[in-house]
N, C-alpha and C positions, 0 to 999 in steps of 0.2 A: 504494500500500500504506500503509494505517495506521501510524502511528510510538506505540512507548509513551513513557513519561513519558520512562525511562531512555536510549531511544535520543535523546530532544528534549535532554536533558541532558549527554550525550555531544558529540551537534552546536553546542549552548550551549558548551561548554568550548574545542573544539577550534575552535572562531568568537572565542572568548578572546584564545586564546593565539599564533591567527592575527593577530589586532589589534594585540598587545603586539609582534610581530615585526614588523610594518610600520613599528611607532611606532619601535623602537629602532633599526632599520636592521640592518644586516649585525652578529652577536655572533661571538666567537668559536666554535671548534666546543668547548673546555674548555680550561680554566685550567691553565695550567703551577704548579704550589705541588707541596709536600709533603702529603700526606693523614695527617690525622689522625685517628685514631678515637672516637666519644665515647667520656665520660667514664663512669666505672661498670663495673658487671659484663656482661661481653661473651657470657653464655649466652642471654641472649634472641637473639642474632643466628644461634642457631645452628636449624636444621631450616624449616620451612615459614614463608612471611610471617607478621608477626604484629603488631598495633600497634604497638612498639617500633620495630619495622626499618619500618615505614610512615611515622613520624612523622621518624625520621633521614633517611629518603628526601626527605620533602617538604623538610626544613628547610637542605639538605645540597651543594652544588654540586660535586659531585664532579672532582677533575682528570681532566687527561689521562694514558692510560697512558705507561710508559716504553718502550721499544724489549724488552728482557727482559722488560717484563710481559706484552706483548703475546704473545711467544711464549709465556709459559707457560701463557696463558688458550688459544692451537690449542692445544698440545699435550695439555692436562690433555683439554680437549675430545672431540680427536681419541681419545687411550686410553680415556675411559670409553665414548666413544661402540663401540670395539673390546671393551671387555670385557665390556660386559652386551648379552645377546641382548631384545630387544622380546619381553614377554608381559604380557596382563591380567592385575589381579590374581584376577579372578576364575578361569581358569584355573591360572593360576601357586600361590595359598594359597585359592581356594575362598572367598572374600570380594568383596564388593565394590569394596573401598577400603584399601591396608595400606600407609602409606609406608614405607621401609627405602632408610638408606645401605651403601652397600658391598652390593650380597644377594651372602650366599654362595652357592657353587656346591651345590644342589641338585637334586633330583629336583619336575619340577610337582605338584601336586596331582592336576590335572582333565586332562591329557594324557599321554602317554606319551613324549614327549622325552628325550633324552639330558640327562643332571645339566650344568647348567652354570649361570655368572649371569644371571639371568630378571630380568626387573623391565620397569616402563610409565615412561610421559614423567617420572614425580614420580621414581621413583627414580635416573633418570638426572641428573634437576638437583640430587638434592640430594646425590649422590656425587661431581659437579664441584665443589658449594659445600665439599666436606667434603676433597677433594684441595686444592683449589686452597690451604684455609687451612693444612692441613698443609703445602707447597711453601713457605708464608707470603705467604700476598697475602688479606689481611684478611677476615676471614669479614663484616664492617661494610661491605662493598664489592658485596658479592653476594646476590642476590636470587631467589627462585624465586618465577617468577613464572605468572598464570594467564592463556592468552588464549582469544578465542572466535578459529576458524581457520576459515574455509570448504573445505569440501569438495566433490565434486560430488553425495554423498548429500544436503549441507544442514551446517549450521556444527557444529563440532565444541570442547568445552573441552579444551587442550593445556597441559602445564606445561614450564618452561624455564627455564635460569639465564639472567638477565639481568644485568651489570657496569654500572652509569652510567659515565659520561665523559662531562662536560660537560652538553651540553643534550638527547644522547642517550644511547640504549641498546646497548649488545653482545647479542645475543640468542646464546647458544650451545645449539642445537638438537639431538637425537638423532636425526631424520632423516640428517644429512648433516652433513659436518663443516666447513661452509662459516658463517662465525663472521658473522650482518647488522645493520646495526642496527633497532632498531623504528619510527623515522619510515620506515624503508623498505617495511619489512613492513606498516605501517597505511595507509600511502598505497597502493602497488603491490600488495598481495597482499590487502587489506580485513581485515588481523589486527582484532584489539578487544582491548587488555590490557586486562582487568578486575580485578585485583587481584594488585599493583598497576596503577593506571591512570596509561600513559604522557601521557596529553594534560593530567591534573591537574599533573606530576612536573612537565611540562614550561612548563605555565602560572606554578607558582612560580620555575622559575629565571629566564622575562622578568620577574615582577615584582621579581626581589631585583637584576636586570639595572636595573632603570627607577628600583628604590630607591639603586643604588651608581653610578647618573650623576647624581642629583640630589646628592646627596650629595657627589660630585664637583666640583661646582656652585656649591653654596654658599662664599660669601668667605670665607678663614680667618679664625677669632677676633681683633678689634680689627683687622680687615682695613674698607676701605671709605671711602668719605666721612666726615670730620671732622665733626661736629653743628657749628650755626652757632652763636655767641656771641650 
C-alpha cells in the first residue's frame, strides 16, 4: 500500500525518537520535582488544544504524579465517564460539531431519548479537563487531545484527555474507565495522536534528555587542566 507524505513523516519521527532512546539508554519513566505552571495568563489553557498548550507541551517535561493525584485523575475519570451518556452531536443539537463542558441535562434534538447529559468523545474530555482543574490539578497539565483509532469499519478520529508524566501519556478515555498510556495504545492498539502528536512530544523530551547529560558532562567553571607556562 502506498504511504502519503504525512504517514512517511510520522515513520521519520517515530524512527527519531527511537534512535535518541537507544542512544541514551534506559530514562527515567518522569521526574520526581514540583510542577510548575507557566508564567502568564492561564485562559489559553482552558477548552480544546491550541498553540499555546502545544508549544508548553513541547517545551515542558512534565513530573510524575503523586499517589493522590493519581486517584483523583480515576476518579474525576470514572464520574464523568458515569455522568454523561455517549451521543452525536448531530443527533444530540442537530449540528455537526458543538463542543460543551459540563452538557446539561436535556432533551436530544434528533431522537426521542429521555433528558439527561448527552454529549461525544470532545465533550467528555473536556468536562474531565474542567473537573479535574476545579479539584485543583492544573488545567496546564491537561490536554484534549485528537487521535486517529482503528476500527473494524476503517480508522476513526477520537478525542480524549491526555495528562503527561514524564516521557508518556495518561490517556483517560470514555469508552471504559481503564486510565492507559499512549506508547501503549500507539504501539499495541495502532492509535495515531494527531494533534497533539505523541511521537513529536516524545522526540523532545530525548533530546532535552541528551541536552541535560551533556551538560552534565561538561567540567565545572575553572575546572580542568592548568594551561602550561
Amino acid at each position: 500500500m502506498l504511504k502519503t507524505s504525512a504517514e512517511y513523516g510520522a515513520i521519520l519521527i517515530a524512527g527519531a525518537a527511537a534512535l535518541l532512546t537507544s542512544c541514551l539508554g534506559p530514562m527515567e519513566e518522569a521526574v520526581v520535582a514540583p510542577y510548575r505552571e507557566p508564567p502568564g495568563s492561564l485562559s489559553a489553557y482552558e477548552g480544546m488544544i491550541n498553540e499555546t498548550q502545544s508549544r508548553h507541551l513541547r517545551r515542558t517535561t512534565f513530573p510524575e504524579l503523586s499517589n493522590a493525584e493519581h486517584r483523583l485523575v480515576r476518579r474525576i475519570n470514572a464520574e464523568v465517564n458515569r455522568d454523561i451518556r455517549y451521543l452525536s452531536d448531530v443527533l444530540n443539537y442537530a449540528v455537526v460539531d458543538r463542543a460543551v463542558t459540563e452538557p446539561p441535562v436535556h432533551q436530544p434534538a434528533l431522537t426521542r431519548l429521555a433528558p439527561a447529559r448527552y454529549g461525544d468523545c470532545e465533550d467528555y474530555a473536556l468536562t474531565k479537563k474542567h473537573r479535574l482543574a476545579r479539584a485543583g490539578f492544573s488545567r496546564t497539565r491537561t490536554f484534549v487531545a485528537l487521535a486517529m483509532v482503528p476500527q473494524d469499519y476503517g480508522r476513526i478520529t477520537h478525542s480524549v484527555l491526555v495528562v503527561p508524566e514524564g516521557n508518556d501519556w495518561l490517556v483517560l478515555n470514555n469508552w471504559d474507565n481503564e486510565i492507559q498510556h499512549a506508547s501503549q495504545l500507539e504501539w499495541w492498539w495502532e492509535w495515531q495522536f494527531i494533534r497533539p502528536r505523541y511521537d513529536a512530544y516524545l522526540l523532545a523530551v530525548q533530546r532535552r534528555g541528551i541536552a541535560e547529560q551533556g551538560a552534565a558532562a561538561l567540567p565545572a567553571a575553572g575546572g580542568g587542566a592548568r594551561a602550561r607556562r
